[in-house]
C-alpha positions in Angstrom: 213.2 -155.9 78.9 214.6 -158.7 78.2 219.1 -159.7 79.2 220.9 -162.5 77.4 224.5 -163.0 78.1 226.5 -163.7 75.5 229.8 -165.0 76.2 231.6 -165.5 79.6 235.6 -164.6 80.1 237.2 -167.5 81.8 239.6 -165.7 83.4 237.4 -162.8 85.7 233.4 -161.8 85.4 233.3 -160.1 82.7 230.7 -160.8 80.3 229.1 -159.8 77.0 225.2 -159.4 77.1 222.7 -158.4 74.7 219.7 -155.8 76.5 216.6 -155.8 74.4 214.0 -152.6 75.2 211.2 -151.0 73.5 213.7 -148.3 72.0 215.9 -150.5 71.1 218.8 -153.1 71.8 222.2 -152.5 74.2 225.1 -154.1 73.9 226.6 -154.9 76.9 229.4 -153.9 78.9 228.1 -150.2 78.0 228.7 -146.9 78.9 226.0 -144.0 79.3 226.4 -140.8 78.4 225.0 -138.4 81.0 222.2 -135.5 79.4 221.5 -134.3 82.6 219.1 -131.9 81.3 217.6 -133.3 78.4 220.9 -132.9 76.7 224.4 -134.4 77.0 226.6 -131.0 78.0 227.7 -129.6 74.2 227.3 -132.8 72.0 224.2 -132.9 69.4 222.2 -136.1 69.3 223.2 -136.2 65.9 226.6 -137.0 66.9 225.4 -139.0 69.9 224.4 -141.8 67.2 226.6 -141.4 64.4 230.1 -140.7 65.7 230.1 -141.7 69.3 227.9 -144.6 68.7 226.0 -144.4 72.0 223.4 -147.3 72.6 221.6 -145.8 75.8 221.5 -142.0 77.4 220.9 -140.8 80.7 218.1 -137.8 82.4 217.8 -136.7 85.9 215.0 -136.8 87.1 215.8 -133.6 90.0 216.6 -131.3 87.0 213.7 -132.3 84.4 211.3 -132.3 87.1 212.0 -128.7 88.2 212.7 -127.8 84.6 210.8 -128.3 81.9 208.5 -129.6 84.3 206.1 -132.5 84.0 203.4 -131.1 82.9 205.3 -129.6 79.7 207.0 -133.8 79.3 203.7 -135.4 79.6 202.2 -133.2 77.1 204.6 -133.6 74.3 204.8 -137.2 75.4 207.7 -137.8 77.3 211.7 -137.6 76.8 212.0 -139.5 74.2 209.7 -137.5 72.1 210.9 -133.9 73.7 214.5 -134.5 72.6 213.4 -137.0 69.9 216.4 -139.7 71.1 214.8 -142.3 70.1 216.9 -145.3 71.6 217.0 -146.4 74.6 216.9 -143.8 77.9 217.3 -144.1 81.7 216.7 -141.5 84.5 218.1 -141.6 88.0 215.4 -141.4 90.6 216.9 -137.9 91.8 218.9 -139.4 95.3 221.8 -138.5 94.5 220.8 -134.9 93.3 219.0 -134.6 96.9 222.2 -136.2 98.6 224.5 -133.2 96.8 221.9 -130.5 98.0 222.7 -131.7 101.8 222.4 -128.2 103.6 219.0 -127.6 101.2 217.4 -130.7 102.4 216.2 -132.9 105.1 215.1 -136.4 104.9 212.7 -138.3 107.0 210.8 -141.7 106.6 208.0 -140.2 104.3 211.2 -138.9 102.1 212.8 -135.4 101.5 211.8 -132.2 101.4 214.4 -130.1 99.6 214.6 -126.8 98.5 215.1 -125.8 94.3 218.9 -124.5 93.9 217.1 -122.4 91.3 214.9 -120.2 93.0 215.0 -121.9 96.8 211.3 -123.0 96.2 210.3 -126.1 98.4 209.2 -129.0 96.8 208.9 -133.1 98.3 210.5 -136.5 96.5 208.7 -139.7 98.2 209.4 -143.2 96.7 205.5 -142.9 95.7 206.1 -139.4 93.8 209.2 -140.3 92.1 207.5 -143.1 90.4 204.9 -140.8 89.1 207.6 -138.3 87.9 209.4 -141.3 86.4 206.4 -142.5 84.7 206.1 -138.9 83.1 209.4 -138.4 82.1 209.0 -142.3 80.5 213.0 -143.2 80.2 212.9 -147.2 79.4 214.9 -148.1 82.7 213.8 -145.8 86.0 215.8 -145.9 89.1 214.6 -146.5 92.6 214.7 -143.9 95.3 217.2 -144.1 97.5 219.7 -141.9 100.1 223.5 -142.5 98.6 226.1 -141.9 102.1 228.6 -139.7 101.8 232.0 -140.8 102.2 233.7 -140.8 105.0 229.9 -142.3 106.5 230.0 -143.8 110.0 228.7 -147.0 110.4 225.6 -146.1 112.2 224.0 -143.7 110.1 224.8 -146.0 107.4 223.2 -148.5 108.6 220.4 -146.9 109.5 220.6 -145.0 105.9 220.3 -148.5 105.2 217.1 -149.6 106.4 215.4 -146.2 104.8 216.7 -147.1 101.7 214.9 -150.8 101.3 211.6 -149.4 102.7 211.6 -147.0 100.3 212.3 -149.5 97.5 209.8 -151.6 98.6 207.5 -148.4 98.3 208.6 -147.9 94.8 207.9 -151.1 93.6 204.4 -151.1 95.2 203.4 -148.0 93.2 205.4 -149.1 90.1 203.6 -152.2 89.8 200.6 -151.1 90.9 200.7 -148.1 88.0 201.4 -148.5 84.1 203.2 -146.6 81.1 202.1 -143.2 80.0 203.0 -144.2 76.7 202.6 -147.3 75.1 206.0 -148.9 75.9 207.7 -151.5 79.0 209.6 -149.7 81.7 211.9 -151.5 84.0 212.3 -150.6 87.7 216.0 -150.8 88.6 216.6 -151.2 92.7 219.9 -150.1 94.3 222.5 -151.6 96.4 224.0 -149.2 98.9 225.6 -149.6 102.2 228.9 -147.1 102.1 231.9 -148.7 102.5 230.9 -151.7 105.0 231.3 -155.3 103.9 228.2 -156.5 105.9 225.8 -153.9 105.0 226.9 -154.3 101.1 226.0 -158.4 101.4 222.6 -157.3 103.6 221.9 -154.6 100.7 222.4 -157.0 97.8 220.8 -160.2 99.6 217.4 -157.9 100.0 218.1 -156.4 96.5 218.5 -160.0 94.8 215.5 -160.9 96.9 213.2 -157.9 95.0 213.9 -160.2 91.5 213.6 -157.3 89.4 214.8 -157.5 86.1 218.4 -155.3 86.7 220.0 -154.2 89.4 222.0 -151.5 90.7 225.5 -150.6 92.7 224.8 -146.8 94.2 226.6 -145.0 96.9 230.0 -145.9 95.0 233.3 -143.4 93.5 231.7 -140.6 96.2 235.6 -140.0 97.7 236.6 -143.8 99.0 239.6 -145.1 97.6 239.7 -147.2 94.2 240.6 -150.5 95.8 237.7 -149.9 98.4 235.6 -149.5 95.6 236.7 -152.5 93.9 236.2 -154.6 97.0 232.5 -153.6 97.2 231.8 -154.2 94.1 233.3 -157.7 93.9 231.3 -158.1 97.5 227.7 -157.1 95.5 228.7 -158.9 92.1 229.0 -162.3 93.7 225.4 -161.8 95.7 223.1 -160.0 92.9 221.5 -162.2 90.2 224.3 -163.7 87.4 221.5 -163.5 84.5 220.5 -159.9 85.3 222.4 -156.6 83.8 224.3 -154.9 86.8 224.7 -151.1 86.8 227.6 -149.4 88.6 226.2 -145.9 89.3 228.5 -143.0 88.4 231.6 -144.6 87.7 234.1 -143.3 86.0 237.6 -143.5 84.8 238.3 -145.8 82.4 240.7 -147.9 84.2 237.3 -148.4 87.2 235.3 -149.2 84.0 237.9 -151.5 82.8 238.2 -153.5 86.5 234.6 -153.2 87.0 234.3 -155.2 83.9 236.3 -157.9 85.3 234.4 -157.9 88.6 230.9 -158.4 86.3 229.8 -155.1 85.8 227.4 -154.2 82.9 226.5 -151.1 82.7 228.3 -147.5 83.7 227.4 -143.6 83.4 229.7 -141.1 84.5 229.6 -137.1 83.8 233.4 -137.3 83.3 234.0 -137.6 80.0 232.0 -134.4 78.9 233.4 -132.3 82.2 236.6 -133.0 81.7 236.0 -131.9 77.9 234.5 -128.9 78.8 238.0 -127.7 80.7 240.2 -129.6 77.9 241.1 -132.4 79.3 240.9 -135.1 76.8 241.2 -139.2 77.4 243.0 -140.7 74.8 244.2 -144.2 73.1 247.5 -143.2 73.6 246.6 -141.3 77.7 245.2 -138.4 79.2 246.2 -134.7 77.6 245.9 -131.9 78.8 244.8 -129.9 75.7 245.9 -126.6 77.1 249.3 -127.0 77.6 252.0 -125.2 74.7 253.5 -128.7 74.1 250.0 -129.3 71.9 250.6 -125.7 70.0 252.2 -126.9 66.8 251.0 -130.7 66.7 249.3 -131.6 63.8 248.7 -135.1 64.3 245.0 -136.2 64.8 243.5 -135.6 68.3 243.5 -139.6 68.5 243.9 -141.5 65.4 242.4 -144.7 66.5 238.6 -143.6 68.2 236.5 -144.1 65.2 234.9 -140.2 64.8 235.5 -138.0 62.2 236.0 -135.2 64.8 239.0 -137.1 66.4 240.7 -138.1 62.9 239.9 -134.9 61.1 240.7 -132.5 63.6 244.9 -131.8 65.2 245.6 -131.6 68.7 247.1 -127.6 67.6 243.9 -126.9 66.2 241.9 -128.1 69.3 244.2 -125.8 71.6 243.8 -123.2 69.6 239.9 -123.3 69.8 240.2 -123.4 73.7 242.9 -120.7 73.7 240.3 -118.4 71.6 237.5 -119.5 73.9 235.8 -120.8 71.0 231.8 -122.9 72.0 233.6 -125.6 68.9 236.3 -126.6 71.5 234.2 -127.8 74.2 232.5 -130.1 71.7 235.3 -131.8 69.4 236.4 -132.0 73.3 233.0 -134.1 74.7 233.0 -136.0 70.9 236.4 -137.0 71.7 235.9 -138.1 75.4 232.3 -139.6 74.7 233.9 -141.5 72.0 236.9 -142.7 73.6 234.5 -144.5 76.4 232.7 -146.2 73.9 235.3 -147.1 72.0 237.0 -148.8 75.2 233.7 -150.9 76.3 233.2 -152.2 72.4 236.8 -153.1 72.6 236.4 -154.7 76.2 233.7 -157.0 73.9 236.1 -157.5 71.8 238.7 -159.1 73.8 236.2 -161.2 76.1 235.4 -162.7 72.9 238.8 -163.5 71.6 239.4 -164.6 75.7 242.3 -162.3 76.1 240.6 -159.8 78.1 242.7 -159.8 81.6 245.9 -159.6 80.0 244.3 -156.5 77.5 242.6 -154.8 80.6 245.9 -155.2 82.2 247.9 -153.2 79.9 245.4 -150.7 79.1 245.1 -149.7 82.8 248.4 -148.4 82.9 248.3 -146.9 79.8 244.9 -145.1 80.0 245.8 -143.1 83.1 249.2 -142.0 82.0 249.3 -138.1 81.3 251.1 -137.6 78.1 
């Protein structure tokens, strides 16, 4: 993997960058779609590349691991060659899953035992393990194994949360260097600040992290319940310690106006489930706001579901028609829904580009802030 930025904003962090990887290049800032299982929720990967234009998709490693399995992905060859996305992928070590599934779990040194939400069966993650599974799932940029804090955390048990964290990093990156690729192709190992909300655990976290010099780097433990400007703060905290010529990934974040000042903090890269959840019960993000789909005030408009996101689904299709399918309960709305969402986000990063490049970003960002999060 190789990261080249491309131009600077003068007025904040933000950045362009160029990510080159075996599947493929990425430009950067980015947003990931999530396919949790192998699939992102009601979207074909047809549409994936064509109309919402995405670069990079996520797997979790929890879910694939328990289903299909590993022994079902290293015999067809991986992911890549399961779902037959063939751009770039990355999978998420399975912490967070493990940190969701707290009264199934317990965590110790050696790592977690947890119990399948599936069928209760009891199975172990260690940093050494999740390597392996990471290996066999073969996504081009694998996650480290950490514990993400809930929120509120006290400062104890995050500190001590801490401490488990970087010994199990340096774990993973002694069995990830120390094993190679099932399948012919470079994956990068991406470690993971954390440190809840405190300012000097953040700077500990991202002074060890930095120290690792891997080739990306990663903000976890983040948009789990803390306020937006507490959020903000961290990240600005991590940005200004981690690497400047390495991508930085802000783990599940999120709106688009914490993608938009995340941005400006120097943030890279971004995956959220969001877009498609939010589809799935109609609400849509918009050019114009946030709508809720639903509502009788869409019942008789026939004007494009947004006229500027470049899909066919969003030009082609009215806001009544879109109601209508979700009124009916028909499987179509939930997916002109995720298009539209999905293509919204992208649309907003490749316009962030945009306006870096033209150095008006800040006062753009600005204005788009407001009007993003405004229901219409």
């Amino acid at each position: 993997m190789t990261f080249e930025i491309l131009h600077t904003d003068s007025n904040s962090s933000a950045r362009i960058g160029k990510i080159e990887t075996a599947h493929g290049t990425i430009e950067t800032p980015i947003f990931m779609p999530v396919g949790t299982q192998a699939t992102v929720k009601a979207v074909h990967f047809s549409e994936l590349e064509s109309a919402i234009k995405a670069q990079i998709i996520l797997g979790n490693t929890y879910h694939l691991y328990l289903r299909p399995g590993l022994e079902l992905l290293q015999k067809v060859g991986g992911l890549h060659q399961f779902t037959n996305w063939q751009k770039p992928m990355l999978t998420d070590s399975g912490g967070y899953q493990v940190y969701s599934l707290s009264h199934r779990r317990k965590l110790t040194e050696q790592g977690v035992t947890f119990q399948s939400h599936i069928d209760g069966s009891k199975h172990l993650f260690t940093p050494e393990n999740v390597m392996d599974t990471q290996r066999i799932i073969g996504a081009d940029f694998i996650m480290a194994f950490d514990e993400c804090t809930p929120y509120p955390c006290d400062y104890n048990y995050a500190k001590k949360s801490l401490k488990i964290t970087h010994d199990w990093l340096l774990r993973c990156i002694e069995r990830f260097d120390n094993t190679t690729p099932l399948y012919g192709y470079e994956q990068t190992l991406i470690p993971i600040v954390q440190g809840s909300v405190y300012k000097d655990l953040r700077m500990e976290s991202s002074e060890f992290i930095a120290q690792q010099n891997r080739p990306a780097n990663a903000i976890g433990g983040l948009a789990v319940g803390e306020p937006a400007e507490i959020m903000y703060e961290m990240t600005d905290i991590v940005c200004k310690i981690l690497p400047k010529d390495k991508p930085r990934y802000l783990m599940g974040v999120g709106t688009p106006a914490n993608i938009l000042e995340s941005i400006a903090l120097g943030i890279d890269m971004f995956d959220c489930v969001m877009p498609t959840r939010n589809a799935r019960h109609g609400l849509l993000f918009t050019t114009e706001g946030i709508i809720n789909i639903k509502n009788q005030k869409w019942k008789d408009d026939f004007s494009p579901i947004d006229k500027n996101v470049p899909a066919p689904t969003s030009q082609n299709h009215t806001k009544a028609y879109l109601r209508h399918l979700f009124v009916v309960e028909e499987y179509l709305a939930a997916q002109i829904a995720s298009i539209q969402n999905l293509s919204f986000y992208l649309w907003l990063v490749k316009q962030a580009q945009t306006k870096i490049k033209e150095g008006i970003f800040v006062e753009w960002k600005n204005e788009m802030v407001q009007k993003l999060m405004q229901r219409l």
